[in-house]
ROSE-4610 file (N, C-alpha, C; in Angstrom, 1 decimal, always signed):
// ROSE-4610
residu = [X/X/X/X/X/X/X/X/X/X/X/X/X/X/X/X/X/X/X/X/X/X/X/X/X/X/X/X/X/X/X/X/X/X/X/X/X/X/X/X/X/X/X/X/X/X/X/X/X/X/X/X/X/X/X/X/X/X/X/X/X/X/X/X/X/X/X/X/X/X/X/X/X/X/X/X/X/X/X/X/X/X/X/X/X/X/X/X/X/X/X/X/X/X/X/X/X/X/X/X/X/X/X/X/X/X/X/X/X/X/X/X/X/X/X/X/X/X/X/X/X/X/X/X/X/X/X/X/X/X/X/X/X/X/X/X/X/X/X/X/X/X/X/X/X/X/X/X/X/X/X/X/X/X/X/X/X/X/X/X/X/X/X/X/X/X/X/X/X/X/X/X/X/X/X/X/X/X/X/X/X/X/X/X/X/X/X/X/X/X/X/X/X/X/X/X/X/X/X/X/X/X/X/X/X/X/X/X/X/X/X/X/X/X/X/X/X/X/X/X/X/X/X/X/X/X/X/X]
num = [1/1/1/2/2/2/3/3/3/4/4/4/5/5/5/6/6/6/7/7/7/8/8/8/9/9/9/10/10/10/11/11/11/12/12/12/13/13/13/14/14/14/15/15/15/16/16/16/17/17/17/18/18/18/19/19/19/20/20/20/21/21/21/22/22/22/23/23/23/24/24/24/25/25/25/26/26/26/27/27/27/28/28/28/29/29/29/30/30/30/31/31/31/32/32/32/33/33/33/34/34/34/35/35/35/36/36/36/37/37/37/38/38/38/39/39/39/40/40/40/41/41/41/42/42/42/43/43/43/44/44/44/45/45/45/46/46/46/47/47/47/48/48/48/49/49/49/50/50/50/51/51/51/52/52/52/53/53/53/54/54/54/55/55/55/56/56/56/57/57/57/58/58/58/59/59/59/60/60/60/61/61/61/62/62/62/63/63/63/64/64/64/65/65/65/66/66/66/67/67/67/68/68/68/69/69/69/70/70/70/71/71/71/72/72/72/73/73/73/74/74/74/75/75/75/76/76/76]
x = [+7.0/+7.3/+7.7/+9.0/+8.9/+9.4/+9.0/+8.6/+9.2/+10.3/+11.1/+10.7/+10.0/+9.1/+10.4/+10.0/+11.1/+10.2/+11.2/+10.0/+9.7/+9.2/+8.9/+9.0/+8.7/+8.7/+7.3/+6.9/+5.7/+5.9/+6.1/+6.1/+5.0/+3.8/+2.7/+1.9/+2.3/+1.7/+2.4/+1.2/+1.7/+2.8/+3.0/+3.9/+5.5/+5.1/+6.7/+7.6/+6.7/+7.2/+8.0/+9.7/+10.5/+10.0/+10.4/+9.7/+10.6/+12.1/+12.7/+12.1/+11.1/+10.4/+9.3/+9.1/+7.6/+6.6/+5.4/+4.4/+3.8/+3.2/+2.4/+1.1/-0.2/-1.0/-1.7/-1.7/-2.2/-3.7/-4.3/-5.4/-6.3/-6.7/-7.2/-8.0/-8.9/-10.0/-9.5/-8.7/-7.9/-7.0/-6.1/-4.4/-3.8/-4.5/-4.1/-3.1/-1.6/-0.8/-0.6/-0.6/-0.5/+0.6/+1.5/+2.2/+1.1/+1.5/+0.3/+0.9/+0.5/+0.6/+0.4/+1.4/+0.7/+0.1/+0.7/-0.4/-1.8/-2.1/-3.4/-4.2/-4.1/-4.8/-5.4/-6.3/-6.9/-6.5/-6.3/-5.6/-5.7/-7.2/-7.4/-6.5/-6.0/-5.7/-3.8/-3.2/-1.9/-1.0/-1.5/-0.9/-1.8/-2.4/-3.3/-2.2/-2.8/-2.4/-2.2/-1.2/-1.5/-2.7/-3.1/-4.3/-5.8/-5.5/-6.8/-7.0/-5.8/-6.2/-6.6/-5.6/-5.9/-7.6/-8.0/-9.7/-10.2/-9.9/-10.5/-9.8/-8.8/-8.6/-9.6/-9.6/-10.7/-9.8/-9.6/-8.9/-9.6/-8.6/-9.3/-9.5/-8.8/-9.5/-10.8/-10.8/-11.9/-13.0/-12.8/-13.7/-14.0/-12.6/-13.3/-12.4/-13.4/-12.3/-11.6/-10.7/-9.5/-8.3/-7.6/-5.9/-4.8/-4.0/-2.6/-1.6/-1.0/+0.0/+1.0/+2.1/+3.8/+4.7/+5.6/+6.6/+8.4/+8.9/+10.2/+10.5/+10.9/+11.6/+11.2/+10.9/+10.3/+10.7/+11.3/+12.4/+11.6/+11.9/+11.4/+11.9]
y = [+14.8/+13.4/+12.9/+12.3/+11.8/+9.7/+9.1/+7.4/+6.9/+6.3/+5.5/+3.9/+3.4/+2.1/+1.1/-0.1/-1.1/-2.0/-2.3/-2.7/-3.8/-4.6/-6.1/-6.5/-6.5/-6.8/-6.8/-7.7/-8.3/-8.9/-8.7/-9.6/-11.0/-10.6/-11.8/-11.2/-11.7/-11.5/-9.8/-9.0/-7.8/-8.2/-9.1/-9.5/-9.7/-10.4/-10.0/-9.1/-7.6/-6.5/-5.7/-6.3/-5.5/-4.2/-3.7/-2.3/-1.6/-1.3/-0.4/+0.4/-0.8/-0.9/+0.1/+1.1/+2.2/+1.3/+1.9/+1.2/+3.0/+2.6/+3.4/+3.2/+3.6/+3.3/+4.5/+3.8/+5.1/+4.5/+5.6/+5.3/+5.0/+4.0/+4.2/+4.9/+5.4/+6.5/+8.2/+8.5/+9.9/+10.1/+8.8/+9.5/+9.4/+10.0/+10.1/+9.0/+9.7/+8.8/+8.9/+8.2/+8.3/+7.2/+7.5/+6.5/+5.7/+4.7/+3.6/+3.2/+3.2/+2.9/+1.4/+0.3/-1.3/-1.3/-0.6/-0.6/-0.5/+0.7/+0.9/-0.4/-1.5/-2.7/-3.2/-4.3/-4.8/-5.7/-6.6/-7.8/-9.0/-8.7/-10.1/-10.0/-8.8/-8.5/-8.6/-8.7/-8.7/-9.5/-10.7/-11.8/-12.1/-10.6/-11.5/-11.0/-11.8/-11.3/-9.9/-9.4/-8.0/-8.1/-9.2/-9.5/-9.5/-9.8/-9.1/-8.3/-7.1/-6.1/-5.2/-5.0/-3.7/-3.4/-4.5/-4.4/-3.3/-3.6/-3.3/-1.6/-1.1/+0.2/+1.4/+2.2/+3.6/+4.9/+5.3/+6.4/+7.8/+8.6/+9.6/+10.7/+10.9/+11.8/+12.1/+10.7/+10.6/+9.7/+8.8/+7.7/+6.3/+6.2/+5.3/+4.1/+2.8/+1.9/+1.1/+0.3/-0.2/+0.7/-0.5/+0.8/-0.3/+0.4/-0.4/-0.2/-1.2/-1.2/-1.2/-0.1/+0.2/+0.1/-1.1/-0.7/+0.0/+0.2/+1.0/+2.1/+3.2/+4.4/+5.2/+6.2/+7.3/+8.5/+9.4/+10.7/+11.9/+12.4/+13.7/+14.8]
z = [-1.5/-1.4/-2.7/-2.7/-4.1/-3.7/-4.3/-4.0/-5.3/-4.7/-5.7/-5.6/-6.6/-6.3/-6.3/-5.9/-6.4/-7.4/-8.6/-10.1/-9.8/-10.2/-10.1/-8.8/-8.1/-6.7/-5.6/-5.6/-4.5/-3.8/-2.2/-1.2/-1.2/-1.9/-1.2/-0.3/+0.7/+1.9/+2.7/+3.5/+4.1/+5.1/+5.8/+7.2/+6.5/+4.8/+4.4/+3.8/+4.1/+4.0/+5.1/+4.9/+5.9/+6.1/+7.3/+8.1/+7.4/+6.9/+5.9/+4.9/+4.1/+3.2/+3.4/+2.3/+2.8/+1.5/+2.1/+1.0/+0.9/-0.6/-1.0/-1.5/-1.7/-2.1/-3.4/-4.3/-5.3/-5.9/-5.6/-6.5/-7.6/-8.3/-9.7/-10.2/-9.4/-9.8/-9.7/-8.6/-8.8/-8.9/-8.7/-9.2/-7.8/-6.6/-5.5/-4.8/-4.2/-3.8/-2.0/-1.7/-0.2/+0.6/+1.6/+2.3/+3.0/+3.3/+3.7/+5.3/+6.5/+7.7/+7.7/+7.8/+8.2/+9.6/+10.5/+11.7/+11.7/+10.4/+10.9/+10.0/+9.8/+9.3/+10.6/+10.7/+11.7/+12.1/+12.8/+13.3/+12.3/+12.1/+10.9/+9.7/+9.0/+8.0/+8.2/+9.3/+9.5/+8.5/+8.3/+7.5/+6.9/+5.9/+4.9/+3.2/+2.3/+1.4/+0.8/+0.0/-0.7/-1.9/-2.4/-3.3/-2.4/-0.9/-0.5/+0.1/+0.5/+0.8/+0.3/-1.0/-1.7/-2.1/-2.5/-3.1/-1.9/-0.4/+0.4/+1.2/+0.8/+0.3/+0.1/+1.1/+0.5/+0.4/-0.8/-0.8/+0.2/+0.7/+1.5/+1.1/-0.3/-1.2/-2.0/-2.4/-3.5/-2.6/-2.0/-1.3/-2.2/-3.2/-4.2/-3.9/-3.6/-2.8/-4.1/-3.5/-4.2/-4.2/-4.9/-5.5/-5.3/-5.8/-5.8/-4.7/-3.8/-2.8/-3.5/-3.7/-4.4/-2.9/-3.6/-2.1/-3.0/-2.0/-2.4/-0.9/-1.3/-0.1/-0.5/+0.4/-0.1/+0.4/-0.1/-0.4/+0.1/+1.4/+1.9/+1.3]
């Protein structure tokens, strides 16, 4: 997988991330990068901020919560 970010760029909110758009999540404790599913969030979280979700993030490698949401495309 290689993830071409787009620089400077924050939607805000998750709901104003066109579906084109891949998200990624990498983590600060192992490096670990993963594509991010917006389905699998919970209803409450649909239109919440990207400042409050990431905190709440568990990587599935390491189990260490937080990380960073990267959006851009991502190259098979």
């Amino acid at each position: 997988m290689r993830f071409l970010r787009t620089p400077n760029w924050s939607p805000g909110s998750i709901h104003y991330v066109p579906h084109h758009v891949d998200i990624v999540v990498k983590c600060h404790a192992c490096g670990e990068e993963r594509q991010f599913d917006r389905r699998s969030l919970p209803p409450s979280l649909r239109h919440a901020y990207i400042d409050e979700i990431q905190p709440r993030l568990k990587c599935k490698t390491c189990g260490a919560k937080g990380g960073e949401m990267m959006f851009g495309s991502v190259e098979e």
